[in-house]
C-alpha positions, 0 to 999 in steps of 0.5 A: 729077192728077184730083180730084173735084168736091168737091175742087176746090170746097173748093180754088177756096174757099180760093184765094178767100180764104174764111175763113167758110162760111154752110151748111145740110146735105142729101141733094144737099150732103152730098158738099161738106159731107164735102169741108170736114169735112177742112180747118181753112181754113174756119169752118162756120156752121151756122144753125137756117134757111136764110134765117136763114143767107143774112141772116147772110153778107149781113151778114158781106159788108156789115160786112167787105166780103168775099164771103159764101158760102153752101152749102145743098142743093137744093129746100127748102134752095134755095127757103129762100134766095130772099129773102135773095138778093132782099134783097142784090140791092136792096142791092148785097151780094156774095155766092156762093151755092151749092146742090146739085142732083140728078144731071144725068139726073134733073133735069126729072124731078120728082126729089125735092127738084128745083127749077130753082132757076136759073129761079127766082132769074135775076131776082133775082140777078146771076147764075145757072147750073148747071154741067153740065160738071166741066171748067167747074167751076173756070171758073165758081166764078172768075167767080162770085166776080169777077162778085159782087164787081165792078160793082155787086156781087151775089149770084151762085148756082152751082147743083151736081149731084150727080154733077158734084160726085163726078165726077173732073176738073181740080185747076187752078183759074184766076187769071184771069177774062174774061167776053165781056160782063160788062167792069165799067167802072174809068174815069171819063168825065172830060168829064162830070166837068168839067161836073158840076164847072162846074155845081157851080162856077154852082150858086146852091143847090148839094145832095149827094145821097148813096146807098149807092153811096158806101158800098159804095165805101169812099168815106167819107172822100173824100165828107168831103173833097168837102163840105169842099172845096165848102162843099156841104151833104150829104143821105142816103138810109137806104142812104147815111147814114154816108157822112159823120159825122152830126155833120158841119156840113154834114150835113142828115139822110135824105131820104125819106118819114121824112126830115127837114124840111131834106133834104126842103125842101132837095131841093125848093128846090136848083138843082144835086142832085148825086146820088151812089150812088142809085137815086131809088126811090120811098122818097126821091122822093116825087111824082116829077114835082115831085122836084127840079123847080127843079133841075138834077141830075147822076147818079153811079152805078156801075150804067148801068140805074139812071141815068134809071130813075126821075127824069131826069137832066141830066148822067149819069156811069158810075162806081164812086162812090169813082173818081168823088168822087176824079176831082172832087177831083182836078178842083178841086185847079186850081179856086178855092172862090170862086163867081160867086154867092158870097153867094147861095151863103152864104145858101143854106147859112144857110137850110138850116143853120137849117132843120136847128136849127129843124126837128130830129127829136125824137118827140113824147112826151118823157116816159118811155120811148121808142125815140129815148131808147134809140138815143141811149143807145146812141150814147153807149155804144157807138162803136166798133160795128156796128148792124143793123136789121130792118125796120118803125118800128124801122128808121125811128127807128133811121135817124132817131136813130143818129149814124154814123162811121168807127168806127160801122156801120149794116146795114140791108134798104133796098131790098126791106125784109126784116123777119127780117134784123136778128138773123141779120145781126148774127150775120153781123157780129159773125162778121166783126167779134169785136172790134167790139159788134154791136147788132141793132135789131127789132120784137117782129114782125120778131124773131120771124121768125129767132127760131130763131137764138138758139140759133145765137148761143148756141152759137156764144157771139156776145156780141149785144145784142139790142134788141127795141122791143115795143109789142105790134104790126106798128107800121108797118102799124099807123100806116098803119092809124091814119092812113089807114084809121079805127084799123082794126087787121086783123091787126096786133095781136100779142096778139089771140087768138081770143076777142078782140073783133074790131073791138078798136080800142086795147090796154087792161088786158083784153088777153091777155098777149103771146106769147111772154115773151122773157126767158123764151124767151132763159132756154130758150135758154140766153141773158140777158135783161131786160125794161125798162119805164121809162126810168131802166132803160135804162143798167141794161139795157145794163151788164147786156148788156155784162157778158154776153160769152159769148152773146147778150142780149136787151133787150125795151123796152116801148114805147108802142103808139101811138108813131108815126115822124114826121115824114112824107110821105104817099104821094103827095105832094111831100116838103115836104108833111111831117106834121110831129107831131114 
């Protein structure tokens, strides 16, 4: 039986197992939209913006570990989700993105609404392709869903036609998938295991090194019993925290230009870094040619092209992070604990267990309100719970404060640094996770850049808290500015108006009144809001938060202007060489 393309669409889509839809209607989609309208499968989100709209299946897949799907329309409605496919490119998201397209024989044309929207993602995505044939139509939504969500997951983008989506064709869809070069690897190099688990064995000052590979990999509690079984102590990136309790012994902290001083000084004086489920982007390393000078390192990662990319590696594994940390384990079931070099081994540990106690994170102003005081209220209150940042000084202290667990998630843009993911990304979370508190974390800058999406979540009765950190600028630059370029504050400023002095160089009691009054702007969206300026507020804020259960909430902390995220590495310099104004 012959079935149109929309039909087979919304057919491949249930086979697939999709149960939420990410979509933005137009001109090019309008047949895929009319072809949903009949099934009750599929929920259908309809965000207020695109890019809002990708951001939210992004979080959607990371909190469920589902595929995201996405359907939006060609041009304008392509082009809008650009940079949500760049941000789950660095992160590794699995999302199916598909966009109308004009008919065949307009496209190169200069059709309305046309853009080659293939050309302009090949380089940001794992995959892209036009289906120019209706026949191939179900072969390739079946590789798309495979290819995103095997290897080093991804975003893919299937690009529609028109007329290949009215066209009339096969009702078959395929159970099977072969790719002629795309062979994801399963196995695990079992030579190179066995040498990285000899060195571990002769490491004198042995250091886990874990990325946001292990968990993507769902291999949390394996990397526990890892540490546990090698008395190993355990350092993070942004990505990777979590992929241990935060509270574990052994847990040293992030790593990184914001780390702490005992993961950085700790990279700095091991011999054996045992990376696992990271890239070395310059965020963590620091001056690379003094990263981990006094070690040996062996690389773990799923993802060839990410081995010896940025720092050379001694010994390189290909491998799914979870398949790899149970082949080690399954290696030392045979293997005493007892090293060669025991006691330098237990010094080692003591050195930086006591870094860890002597160095902790705390920021410098203790008194009143402060963005750690809200993020540790927040770890009391809430644990079972999935955390979203968006990007800025509230990511960082949010990375730095959050205590993390099986029963706590964090979402965040670690690789491209997104600014406007964290809303619709709890928005994504929270539809994954109904029975879970969703709490997004931003800046008064980042918020504003999907602010649109209050409405989303009112409509749609999300029950977010929403965290605004306001301290009147783009805090981040901001620092930057401060440190580095005479308190010279170019367009960072949020309340700077026209009338302003130009060389204003502090906020004081003549400034203008920020724009806009969020509680007021949640009361238009028909939303909760309150304001919080002192710290005896914080508990208040959030009983009243919790009190709200059909629709988002906004808490809006006046914080501090000249609070700042230490400690933290200049650029360019080794990561012990830490301004430590903490």
């Amino acid at each position: 039986m012959a079935i149109k393309g929309t039909e087979l669409f919304v057919k491949a889509l249930i086979e697939e197992g999709v149960d939420t839809l990410f979509g933005y209607p137009g001109g090019q989609a309008i047949d895929l939209f009319d072809a949903l309208y009949d099934q009750y499968n599929i929920e259908v989100i309809l965000p207020r913006h695109e890019q809002a709209l990708i951001h939210a299946a992004d979080g959607y897949a990371r909190s469920t570990g589902k595929v995201g799907v996405c359907l939006v329309t060609s041009g304008p409605g392509a082009t809008n989700l650009v940079t949500g496919i760049a941000t789950a490119n660095y992160d590794s998201v699995p999302l199916v993105c598909f966009t109308g397209q004009v008919p065949l024989n307009l496209m190169g044309n200069d059709a309305f609404q046309e853009v080659d929207i293939v050309g302009v993602t090949r380089g940001i995505c794992k995959y892209a392709v036009t289906v120019r044939d209706r026949e191939e139509l179900p072969r390739i939504i079946k590789e798309a869903f495979y290819i995103a969500s095997t290897g080093r997951p991804g975003p893919v983008v299937v690009d529609l036609p028109k007329d290949i989506q009215q066209e009339l064709g096969t009702e078959e869809y395929p159970t099977t998938v072969n790719i002629r070069g795309y062979k994801p690897n399963d196995a695990v190099h079992m030579r190179q295991i066995k040498k990285a688990v000899r060195l571990l064995h002769d490491a004198k000052r042995p250091l886990f090194l874990v990325g946001g590979g292990v968990n993507i990999a769902h291999a949390n509690r394996e990397m526990t019993q890892l540490v546990e079984k090698t008395n190993v102590p355990i350092i993070t990136t942004i990505m990777g925290k979590g992929a241990v309790s935060t509270q574990h012994n052994m847990y040293l902290g992030n790593i990184g230009i914001h780390g702490s001083y005992a993961a950085n000084h700790a990279v700095t004086d091991c011999d054996l870094l045992f990376s696992i489920g990271t890239r070395f982007n310059d965020r963590i390393t620091g001056k690379t040619s003094e990263f981990a000078k006094n070690a040996t390192i062996v690389h773990i990662d799923i993802d060839a092209a990410s081995i010896s990319k940025n720092i050379a590696v001694d010994v390189p594994i290909v491998a799914d992070a979870k398949l790899a940390i149970e082949a080690i384990l399954d290696v030392l079931k045979n293997k005493t604990v007892e090293t060669p070099y025991q006691t330098e081994r237990e010094e080692w540990l003591k050195k930086v267990l006591d870094w860890k106690r002597k160095y902790p994170i705390r920021m410098k102003q203790q008194e009143g309100l402060t963005p750690e005081k809200v993020i540790r209220t927040i770890n009391k209150r809430y644990k079972d719970s999935v955390i979203v940042t968006d990007v800025g000084q509230n990511q960082l202290w949010t990375t730095q404060y959050i205590d993390l667990d099986e029963n706590r998630q964090l979402l965040t843009s670690g690789g491209l640094g997104t600014m406007g993911y964290g809303f619709p990304a709890a928005m994504g979370a929270q539809l994954g996770n109904p029975e879970k508190k969703v709490i997004a974390i931003s800046g008064d800058g980042g918020f504003q850049m999907n602010i649109q999406e209050m409405a989303t979540a009112v409509v749609l009765e999300l029950p977010l808290i929403l965290v605004v950190f306001n301290n009147g600028y783009l805090g981040n630059v901001r620092q930057w500015q401060e440190l580095y370029f005479n308190k010279r504050y170019s367009s960072t400023c949020l309340r700077y108006r026209k009338s302003c002095e130009r060389d204003c160089m502090n906020p004081d009691k003549s400034c203008p009144k920020y724009t806009p009054d969020f509680v007021k702007l949640a009361e238009s969206y028909d939303a909760k809001a309150i304001r919080v300026e002192k710290e005896e507020d914080i508990e208040k804020a959030f009983a009243f938060a919790d009190a709200n259960t059909k629709g988002p909430t906004i808490i809006e902390f006046i914080i501090d202007p000249k609070a700042n995220v230490w400690p933290m590495v200049p650029a360019g310099n080794t990561l012990d060489n830490m301004i430590m104004d903490c």
